[in-house]
N, C-alpha and C positions, 0 to 999 in steps of 0.2 A: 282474628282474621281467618278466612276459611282456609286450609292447608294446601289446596290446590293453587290459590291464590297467591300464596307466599313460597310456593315451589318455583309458580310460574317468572315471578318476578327474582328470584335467585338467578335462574338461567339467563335473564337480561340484565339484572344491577350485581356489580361489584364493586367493591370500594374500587375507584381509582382506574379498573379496567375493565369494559363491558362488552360484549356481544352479542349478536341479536342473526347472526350466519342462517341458524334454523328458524326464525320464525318470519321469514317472508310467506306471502300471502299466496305463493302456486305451491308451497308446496300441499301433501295430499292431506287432509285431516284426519286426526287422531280418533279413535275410539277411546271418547272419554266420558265419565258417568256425567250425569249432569249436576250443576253446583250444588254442593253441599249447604244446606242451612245454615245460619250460624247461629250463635247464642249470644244473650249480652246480659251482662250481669248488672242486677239492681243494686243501688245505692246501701241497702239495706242488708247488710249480711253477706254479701255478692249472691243473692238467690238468684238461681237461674229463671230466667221470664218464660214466656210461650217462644215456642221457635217459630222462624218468619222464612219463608223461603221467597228471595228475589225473585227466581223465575217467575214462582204462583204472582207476583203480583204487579208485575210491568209486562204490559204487554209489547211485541215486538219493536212496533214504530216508536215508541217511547222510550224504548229500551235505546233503539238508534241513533235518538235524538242525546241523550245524555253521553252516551260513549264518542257521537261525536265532536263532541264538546273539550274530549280528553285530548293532552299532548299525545305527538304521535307517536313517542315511545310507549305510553301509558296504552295506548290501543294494542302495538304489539304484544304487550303482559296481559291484555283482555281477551285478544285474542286463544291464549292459551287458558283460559280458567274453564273452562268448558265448551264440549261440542253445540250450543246452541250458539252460545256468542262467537264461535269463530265461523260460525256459518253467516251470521250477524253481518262482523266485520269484513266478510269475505265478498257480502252481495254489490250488487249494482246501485242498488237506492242507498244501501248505506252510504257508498264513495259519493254520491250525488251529495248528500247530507253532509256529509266530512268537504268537502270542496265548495259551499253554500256557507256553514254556519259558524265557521271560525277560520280567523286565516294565522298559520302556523309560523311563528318564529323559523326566520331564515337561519339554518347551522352552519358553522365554517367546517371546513376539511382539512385539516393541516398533515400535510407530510413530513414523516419523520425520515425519511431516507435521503439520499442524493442519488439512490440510484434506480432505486423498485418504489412503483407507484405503492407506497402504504403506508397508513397513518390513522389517525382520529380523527371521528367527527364531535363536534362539540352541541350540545344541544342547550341553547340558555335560557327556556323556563323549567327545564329540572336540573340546570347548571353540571351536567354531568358529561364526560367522555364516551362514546361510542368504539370500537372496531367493526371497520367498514372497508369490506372488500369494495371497490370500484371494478366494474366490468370493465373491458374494452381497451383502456389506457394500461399503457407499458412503460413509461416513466415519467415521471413527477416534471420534466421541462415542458412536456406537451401543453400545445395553445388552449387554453379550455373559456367555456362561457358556460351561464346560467341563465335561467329562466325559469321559471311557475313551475320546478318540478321536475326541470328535466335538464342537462348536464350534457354539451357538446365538448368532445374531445379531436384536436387537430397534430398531429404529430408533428416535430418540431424537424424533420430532417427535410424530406421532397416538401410537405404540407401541404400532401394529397392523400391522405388517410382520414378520413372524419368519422365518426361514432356517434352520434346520440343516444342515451340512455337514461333510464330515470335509478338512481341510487340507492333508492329503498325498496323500491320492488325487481330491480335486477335485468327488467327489461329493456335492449339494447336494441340497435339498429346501427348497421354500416352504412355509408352514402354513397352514393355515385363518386367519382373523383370530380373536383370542381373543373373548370375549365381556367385559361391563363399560365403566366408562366411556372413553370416548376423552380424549388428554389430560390425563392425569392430574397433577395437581403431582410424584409420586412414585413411580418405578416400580422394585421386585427381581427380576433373574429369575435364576429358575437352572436347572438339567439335572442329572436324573441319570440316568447308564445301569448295564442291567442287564449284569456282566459275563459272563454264561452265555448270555443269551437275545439281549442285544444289543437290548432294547427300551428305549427310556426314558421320561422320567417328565419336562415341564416344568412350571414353576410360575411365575408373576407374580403379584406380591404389589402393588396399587395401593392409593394412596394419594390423597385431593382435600379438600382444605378446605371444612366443610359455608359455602354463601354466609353471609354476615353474622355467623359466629363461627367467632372463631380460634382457640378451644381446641377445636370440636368437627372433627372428621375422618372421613370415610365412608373404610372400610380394606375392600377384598375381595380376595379367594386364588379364582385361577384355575390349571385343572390341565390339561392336557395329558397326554395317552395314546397313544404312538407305534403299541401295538396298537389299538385302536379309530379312533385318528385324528381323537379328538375331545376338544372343552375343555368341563371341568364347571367352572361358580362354585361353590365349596366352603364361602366364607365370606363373609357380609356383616355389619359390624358397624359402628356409630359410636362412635368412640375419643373420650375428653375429656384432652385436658392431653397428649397423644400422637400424635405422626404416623408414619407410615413413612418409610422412604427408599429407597435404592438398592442394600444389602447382604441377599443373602440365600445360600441358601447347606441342598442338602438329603445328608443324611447317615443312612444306615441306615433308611429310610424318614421320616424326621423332617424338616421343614421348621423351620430356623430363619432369621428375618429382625430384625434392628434396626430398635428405633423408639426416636424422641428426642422429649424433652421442650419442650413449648409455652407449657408455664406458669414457666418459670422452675426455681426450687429449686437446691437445693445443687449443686455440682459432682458430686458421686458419681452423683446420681440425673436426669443428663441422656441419658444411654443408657440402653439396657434389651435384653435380647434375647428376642424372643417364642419358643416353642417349639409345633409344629404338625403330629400326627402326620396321614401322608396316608393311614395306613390305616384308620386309627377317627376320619376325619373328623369335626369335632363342628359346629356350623353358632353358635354362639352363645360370647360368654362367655372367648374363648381368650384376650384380654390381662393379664382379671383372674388365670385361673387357671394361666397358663404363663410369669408375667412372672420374668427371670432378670437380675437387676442386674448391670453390667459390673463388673470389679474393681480401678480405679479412677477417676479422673477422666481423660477418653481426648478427644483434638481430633478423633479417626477412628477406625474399628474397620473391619477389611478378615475377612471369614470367610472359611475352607477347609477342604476336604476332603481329609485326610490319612489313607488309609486306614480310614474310615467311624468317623474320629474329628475331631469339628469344634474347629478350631484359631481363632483368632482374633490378628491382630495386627493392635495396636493404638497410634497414637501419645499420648504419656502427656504429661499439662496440667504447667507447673509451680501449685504448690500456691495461692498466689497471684493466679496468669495462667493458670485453667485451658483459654482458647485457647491459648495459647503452646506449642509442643511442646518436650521439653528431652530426649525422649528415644522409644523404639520398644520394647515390649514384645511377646513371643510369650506366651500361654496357651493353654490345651490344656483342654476342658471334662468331665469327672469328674461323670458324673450332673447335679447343678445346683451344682454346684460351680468357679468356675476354678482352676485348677493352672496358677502360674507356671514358664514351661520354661526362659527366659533373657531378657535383655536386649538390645540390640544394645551393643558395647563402643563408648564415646565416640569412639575412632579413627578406628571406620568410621561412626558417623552424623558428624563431622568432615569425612571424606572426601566426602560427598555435596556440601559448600559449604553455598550456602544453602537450608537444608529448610523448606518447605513445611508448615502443619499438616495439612495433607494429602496423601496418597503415593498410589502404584498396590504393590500388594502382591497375588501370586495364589501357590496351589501345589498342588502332590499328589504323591504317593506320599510320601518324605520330604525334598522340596526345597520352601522359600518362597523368592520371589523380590521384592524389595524396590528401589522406583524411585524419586528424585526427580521431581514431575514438570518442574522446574526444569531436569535435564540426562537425557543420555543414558547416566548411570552403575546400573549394576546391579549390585545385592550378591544373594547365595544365600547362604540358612541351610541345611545339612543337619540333619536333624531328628534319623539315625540317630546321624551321628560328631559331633554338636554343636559343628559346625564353620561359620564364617564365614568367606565368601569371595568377593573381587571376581570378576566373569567379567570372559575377554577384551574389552576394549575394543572396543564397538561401532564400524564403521566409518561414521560419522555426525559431522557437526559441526552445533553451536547455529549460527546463521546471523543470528540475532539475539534480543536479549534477554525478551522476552515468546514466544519460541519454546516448545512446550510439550509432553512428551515421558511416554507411557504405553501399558499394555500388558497382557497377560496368556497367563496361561500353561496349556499342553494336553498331551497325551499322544500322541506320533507315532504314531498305531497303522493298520496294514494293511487291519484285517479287519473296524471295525465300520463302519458305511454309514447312511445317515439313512432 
């Protein structure tokens, strides 16, 4: 292997603990020779053959086309093998080609602090640990969303601080402060981006207890417009016997968010999922007429977007103890219907140790990733091969027992920008 190349990838693989700080794509390029030939030795003797040099023989756009085919750590290491490939991986039509010809395995972000935004990212087609500064966020409780690449961040005190930013290329953006009240007992947000245009769409869904009664609830939807750059209040309503809370989650133009019940009632009918198109906004009336019962008695309900089909996984009550979690289900929602997908198998919600009735759980494309917040253990469901599977053991250790460990998961992507 040429020496440049095994330099290059020293700086980004380590066993167990990786960095990649220096090899974002503004910063300036290096004065470097151009790649060295390599040699390959014949079966025969190890006689050295004719030397090949890659450059002489792939020309540009070919060259574009293979590299972007590579995971996107593998680009970062490409980028540094020489001045022409990092000019390469650097251009315009290259990101067109990388955002065209392969879609990247979603990574999770796990934090290892309780107090400073910082941790690992996990990337699993090369199953390996990253360290990954986050721009913008200043601690790991902040309300965060994902989408195609880009990473909104809501601070968890007023929840009028918002960020957008994409992770791998470092570039950030502050927002306007939303409109509505400050404060709120309960706040959803989520992101969606458009994958053609690269504009997006946020949404916070608050929630506050009207003063002096605890079944009534003032609930409003605020929108955000990456084109315009500005927040419309879309919906004001006062809920009775219903609050919001923290799950929301938008899919094909639809906003869906969970709200739980204040007045008691059966186990079945303590969740609920609203449903809220953003394009035929209706300003009145949406809990009565878009209310979607979860399917069945759940201690937590985590939403996702898995190919503009909203997933939900959820931890399941026993019948009895419907706090009590005795198990984790996936569903898949079907018009106003849920579609049970699978279970988790006892072995591996075993494996977690002690489970929490409530989990950190994010995903997309067809990977969910599922966390204790109790430990540093992550499991992945593949949605495609219906496959469950521990990832590499995060290089983290619990440090002590009320230590508390959560995260979420985004899309490596090059080319979209806030």
């Amino acid at each position: 292997m040429n020496l440049k190349y095994r330099e290059a990838e020293k700086l980004l693989i380590m066993e167990g603990e990786t960095s990649w700080v220096n090899h974002c794509f503004d910063d300036t390029a290096r004065d470097v020779a151009e790649f060295d030939s390599f040699s390959e030795l014949s079966d025969e003797g190890n006689r050295e053959t004719d030397v090949v040099s890659v450059d002489l023989i792939l020309p540009d756009d070919l060259l574009e086309r293979i590299l972007a085919y590579l995971p996107i750590a593998s680009i970062f290491r490409a980028s540094s093998v020489c001045k022409r490939w990092h000019e390469i991986v650097s251009s315009t039509r290259f990101l067109w080609n990388f955002s065209h010809f392969l879609s990247q395995k979603p990574w999770y972000f796990m934090f290892t602090s309780s107090d400073e935004a910082v941790g690992y990212a996990y990337d699993p087609v090369l199953r390996k640990w990253y360290i990954i500064e986050l721009p913008c966020i200043q601690a790991p409780n902040w309300f965060i969303a994902s989408s195609c690449g880009l990473v909104c961040f809501m601070d968890n005190n007023s929840r009028s601080e918002l960020h957008v930013c994409n992770p791998i290329t470092k570039q950030c953006k502050k927002l306007l402060e939303p409109p509505g009240l400050k404060f709120p007992d309960y706040s959803a947000l989520a992101i969606s981006v458009n994958r053609i245009s690269h504009g997006y769409t946020i949404s916070i869904v608050k929630s506050k207890q009207v003063p002096g009664n605890f079944f009534q609830w003032d609930l409003s939807i605020h929108i955000y417009d990456s084109e315009t750059a500005m927040w419309v209040t879309s919906l004001k309503e006062v809920s009775t016997g219903w609050r919001g809370g923290d799950e929301s989650m938008i899919c094909d133009g639809v906003l869906y968010f969970l709200i739980y019940s204040t007045g008691g009632g059966t186990p079945e009918n303590r969740h609920g999922l609203i449903t809220y198109n953003l394009s035929g906004r209706s300003s009145h009336g949406v809990l009565i007429k878009s209310f979607i019962p979860v399917p069945c008695p759940l201690t937590c309900g985590r939403l996702m977007n898995l190919k503009e089909k909203l997933v939900m996984v959820g931890g399941i009550g026993k019948p009895d103890r419907p706090d009590i979690i005795k198990g984790i289900g996936i569903w898949v929602l079907n018009g106003k219907e849920w579609q049970e997908v699978t279970r988790m198998p006892h072995k591996f919600f075993q494996g977690f140790g002690e489970f929490d009735d409530v989990f950190a759980s994010s995903g997309t494309d067809d990977l969910i990733y599922i966390q204790s917040y109790g430990a540093p253990a992550l499991l992945v469901y593949d949605m495609n091969q219906k496959h469950w599977k521990w990832s590499q053991k995060c290089p983290v250790i619990k440090r002590f027992p009320l230590q508390l460990f959560t995260g979420f998961s985004f899309e490596p992507r090059l080319e979209t920008s806030p």
